[in-house]
C-alpha positions in Angstrom: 181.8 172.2 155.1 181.9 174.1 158.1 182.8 177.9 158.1 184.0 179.9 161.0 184.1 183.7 161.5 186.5 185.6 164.1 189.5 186.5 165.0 193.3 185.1 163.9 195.8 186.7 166.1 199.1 185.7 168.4 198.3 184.5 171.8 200.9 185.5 174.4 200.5 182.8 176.8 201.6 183.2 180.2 202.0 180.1 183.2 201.8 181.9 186.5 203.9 179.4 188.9 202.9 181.5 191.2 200.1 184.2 192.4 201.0 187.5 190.3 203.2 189.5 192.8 202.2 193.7 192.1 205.8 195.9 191.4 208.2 193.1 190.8 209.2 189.5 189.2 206.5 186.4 188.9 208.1 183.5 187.7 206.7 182.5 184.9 206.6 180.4 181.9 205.6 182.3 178.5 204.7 180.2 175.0 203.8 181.9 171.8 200.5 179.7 169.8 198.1 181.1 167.2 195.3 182.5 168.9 191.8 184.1 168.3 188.8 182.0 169.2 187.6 181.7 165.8 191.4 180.3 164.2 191.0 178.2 167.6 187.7 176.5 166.0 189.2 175.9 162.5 192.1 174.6 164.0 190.2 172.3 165.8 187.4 171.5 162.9 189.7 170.6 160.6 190.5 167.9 162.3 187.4 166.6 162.1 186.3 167.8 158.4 186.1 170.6 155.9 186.8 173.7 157.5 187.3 177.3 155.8 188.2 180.4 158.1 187.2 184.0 157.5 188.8 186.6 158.6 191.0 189.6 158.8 195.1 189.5 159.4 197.5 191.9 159.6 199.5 192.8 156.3 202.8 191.5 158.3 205.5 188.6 158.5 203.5 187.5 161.8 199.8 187.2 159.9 201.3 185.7 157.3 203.5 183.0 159.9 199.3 182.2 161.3 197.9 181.8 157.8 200.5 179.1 156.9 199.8 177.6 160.6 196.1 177.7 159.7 196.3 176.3 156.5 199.2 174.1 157.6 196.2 172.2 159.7 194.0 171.6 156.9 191.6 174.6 156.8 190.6 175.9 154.2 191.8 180.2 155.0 190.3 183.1 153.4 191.2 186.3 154.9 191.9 190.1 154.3 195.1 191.5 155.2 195.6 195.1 156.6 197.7 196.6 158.8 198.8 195.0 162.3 198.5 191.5 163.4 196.7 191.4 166.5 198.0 189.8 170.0 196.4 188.8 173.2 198.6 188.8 176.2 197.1 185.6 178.8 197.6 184.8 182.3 197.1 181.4 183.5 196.7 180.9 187.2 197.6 177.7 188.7 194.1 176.5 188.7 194.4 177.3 185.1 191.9 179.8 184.6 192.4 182.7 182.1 192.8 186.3 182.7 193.2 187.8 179.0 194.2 191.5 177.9 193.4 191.6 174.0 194.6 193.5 171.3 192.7 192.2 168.3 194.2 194.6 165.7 193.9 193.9 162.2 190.7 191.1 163.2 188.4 194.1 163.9 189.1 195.7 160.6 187.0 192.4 158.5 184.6 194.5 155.6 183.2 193.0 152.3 182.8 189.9 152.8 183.1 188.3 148.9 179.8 186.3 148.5 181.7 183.2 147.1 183.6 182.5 150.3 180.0 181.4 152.1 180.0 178.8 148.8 179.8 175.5 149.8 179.1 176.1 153.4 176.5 173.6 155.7 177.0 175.7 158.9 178.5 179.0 159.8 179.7 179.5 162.9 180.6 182.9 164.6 182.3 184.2 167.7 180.5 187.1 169.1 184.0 188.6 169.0 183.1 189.9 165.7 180.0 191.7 166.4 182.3 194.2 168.6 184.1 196.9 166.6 184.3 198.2 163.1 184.1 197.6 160.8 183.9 193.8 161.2 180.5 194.2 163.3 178.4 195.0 160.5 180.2 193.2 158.0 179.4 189.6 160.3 176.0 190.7 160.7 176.0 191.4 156.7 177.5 187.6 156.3 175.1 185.9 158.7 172.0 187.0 157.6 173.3 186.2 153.8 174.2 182.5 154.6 170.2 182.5 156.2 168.8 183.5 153.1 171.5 180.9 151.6 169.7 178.0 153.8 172.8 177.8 155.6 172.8 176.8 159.5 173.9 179.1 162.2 176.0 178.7 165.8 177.3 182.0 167.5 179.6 181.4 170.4 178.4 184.3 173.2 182.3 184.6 174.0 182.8 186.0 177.3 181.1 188.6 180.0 183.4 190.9 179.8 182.8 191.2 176.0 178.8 191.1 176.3 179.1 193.6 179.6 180.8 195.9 176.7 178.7 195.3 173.8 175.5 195.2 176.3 173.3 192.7 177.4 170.4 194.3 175.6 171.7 195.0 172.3 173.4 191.4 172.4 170.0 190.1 172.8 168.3 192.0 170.3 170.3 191.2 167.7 170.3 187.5 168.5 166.2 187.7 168.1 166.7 189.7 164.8 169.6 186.7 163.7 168.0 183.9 164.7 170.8 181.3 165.1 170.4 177.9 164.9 172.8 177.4 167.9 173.8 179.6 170.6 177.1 178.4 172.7 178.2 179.7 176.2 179.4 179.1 179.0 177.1 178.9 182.4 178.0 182.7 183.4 177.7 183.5 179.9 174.2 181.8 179.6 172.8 183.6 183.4 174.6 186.5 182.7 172.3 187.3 179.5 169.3 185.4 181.2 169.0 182.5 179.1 169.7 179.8 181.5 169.0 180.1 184.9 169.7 177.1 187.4 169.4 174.6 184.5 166.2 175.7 183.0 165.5 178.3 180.4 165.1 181.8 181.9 162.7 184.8 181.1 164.9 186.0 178.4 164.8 182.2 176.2 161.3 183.8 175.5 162.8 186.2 172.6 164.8 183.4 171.0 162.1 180.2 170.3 164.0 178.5 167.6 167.7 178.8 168.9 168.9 175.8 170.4 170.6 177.0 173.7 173.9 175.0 174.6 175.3 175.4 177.8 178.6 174.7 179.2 179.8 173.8 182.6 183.5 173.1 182.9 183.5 169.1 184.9 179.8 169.2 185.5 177.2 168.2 182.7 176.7 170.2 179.2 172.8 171.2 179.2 170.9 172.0 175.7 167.6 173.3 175.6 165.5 173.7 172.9 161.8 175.5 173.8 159.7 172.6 174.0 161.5 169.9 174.9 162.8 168.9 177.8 166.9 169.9 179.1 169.3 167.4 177.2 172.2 166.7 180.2 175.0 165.3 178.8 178.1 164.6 181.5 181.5 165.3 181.1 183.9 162.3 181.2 186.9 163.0 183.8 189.9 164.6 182.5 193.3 163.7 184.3 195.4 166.9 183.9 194.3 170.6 183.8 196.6 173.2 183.4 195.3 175.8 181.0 191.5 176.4 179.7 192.5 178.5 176.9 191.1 177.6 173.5 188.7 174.2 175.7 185.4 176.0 174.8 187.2 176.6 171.1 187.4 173.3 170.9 184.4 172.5 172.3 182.2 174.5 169.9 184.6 172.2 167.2 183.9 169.1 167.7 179.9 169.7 168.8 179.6 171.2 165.1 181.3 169.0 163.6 179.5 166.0 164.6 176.2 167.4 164.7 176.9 168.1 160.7 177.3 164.3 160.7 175.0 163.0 162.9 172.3 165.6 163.7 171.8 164.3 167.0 172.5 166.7 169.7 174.1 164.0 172.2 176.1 163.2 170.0 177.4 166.8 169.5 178.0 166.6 172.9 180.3 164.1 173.3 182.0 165.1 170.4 182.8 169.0 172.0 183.7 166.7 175.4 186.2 164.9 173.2 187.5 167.8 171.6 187.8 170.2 174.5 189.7 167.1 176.5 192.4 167.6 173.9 193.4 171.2 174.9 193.2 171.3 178.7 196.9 170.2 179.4 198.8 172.3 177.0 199.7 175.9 176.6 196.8 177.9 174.8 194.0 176.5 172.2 197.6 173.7 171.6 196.8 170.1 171.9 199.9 168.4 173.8 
């Protein structure tokens, strides 16, 4: 089974036909989807296999509506539930790219984690999300280290710049040497920005993590992985025929790489499995498939 960590929220999705005009309308067209990267993974995992969520929801008709959607989908949710529901309001431009303005509410307020709901998990997967706030920093720090000492695999999903320009590129990267994944997901600004991956080859900072397995995305062009001591795997990314919204594409992405790397254990194959995946979202509105 594969366990996720993160957020379960509303996302607020917003289709820009047109550049954002400052002090009046925009047209617009607006779509309401569960949201939160790490319900976007389950969502997309349990497709696949075995999927259980963990999280924190708000104690309100709308977190209970995205815990019947979860579970509706086949995963496996266990979650807390206290006060407000969170939402994320996000812009698409017509390229599709995402401006977001998050409000995670109740997602930050995660604490005691029970021990049994890491039980039967093969790989826990985080969004780095969760290491920002209280208390559900500590309390995914508390989990990871406990499904280590449990022998089960780790992936953390580094989750964007403007969350790790918050959290801080230092203290992000000493707690990844004190965690240790097994994986560690991002994006190719994600990867420069922290100094893993630098123009396709591991960069200075790769030195403090030796045994995480670095995967890097690049939207059309190739997905890289390096693992120290090897050589870069480059795995291309088949064309996709309609893109109108990335929301949710590296959600899915981290999905379907798990997912068949738990059945396979061969990273190219993970690779064309979070191609796959990721295809499914990149026409419809949010982490949706069409």
């Amino acid at each position: 089974m594969l366990g996720i960590i993160g957020d379960l929220v509303e996302d607020v999705v917003v289709w820009l036909a047109e550049p954002l005009r400052h002090g009046t309308d925009t047209e617009v067209q607006i779509f309401h989807t569960r949201g939160g990267s790490g319900a976007n993974v389950a969502s997309f995992a349990a497709r696949l296999g075995p999927t259980r969520f963990i999280g924190c929801v708000g104690d309100d008709n709308l977190g209970t509506v995205l815990v019947q959607d979860l579970e509706a989908e086949g995963v496996d949710v266990r979650v807390q539930r206290k006060q407000k529901t969170g939402t994320i309001v996000i812009l698409i431009d017509q390229d599709g790219e995402r401006s977001m303005l998050p409000n995670r509410g109740a997602a930050t307020l995660l604490q005691d984690v029970p021990d049994e709901w890491l039980d039967g998990l093969e790989l826990l997967h985080v969004s780095a999300y969760s290491f920002n706030g209280a208390p559900v920093g500590p309390a995914t720090i508390d989990v990871i280290r406990r499904a280590k000492q449990k022998g089960i695999l780790t992936s953390i999903d580094v989750a964007s710049t403007g969350m790790l320009s918050q959290y801080g590129e230092e203290r992000f990267l000493d707690l990844m040497a004190d965690l240790r994944p097994d994986f560690l997901i991002g994006n190719k600004s994600e990867t420069a920005f922290l100094g893993l991956v630098v123009d396709g080859q591991l960069g200075r900072q790769a030195a403090r993590l030796p045994d995480t397995i670095v995967v890097t995305k690049s939207g059309a062009d190739p997905t890289t992985v390096h693992r120290a001591g090897d050589e870069p795997l480059v795995v291309p990314v088949p064309l996709v025929a309609e893109i109108r919204d990335l929301t949710g594409a590296g959600d899915a992405f981290a999905a379907g790489f798990l997912s068949a790397y738990l059945e396979t254990r061969d990273l190219h194959t993970a690779c064309v499995g979070g191609h796959s995946s990721a295809a499914l979202v990149l026409a419809s509105p949010g982490a949706s498939v069409g």
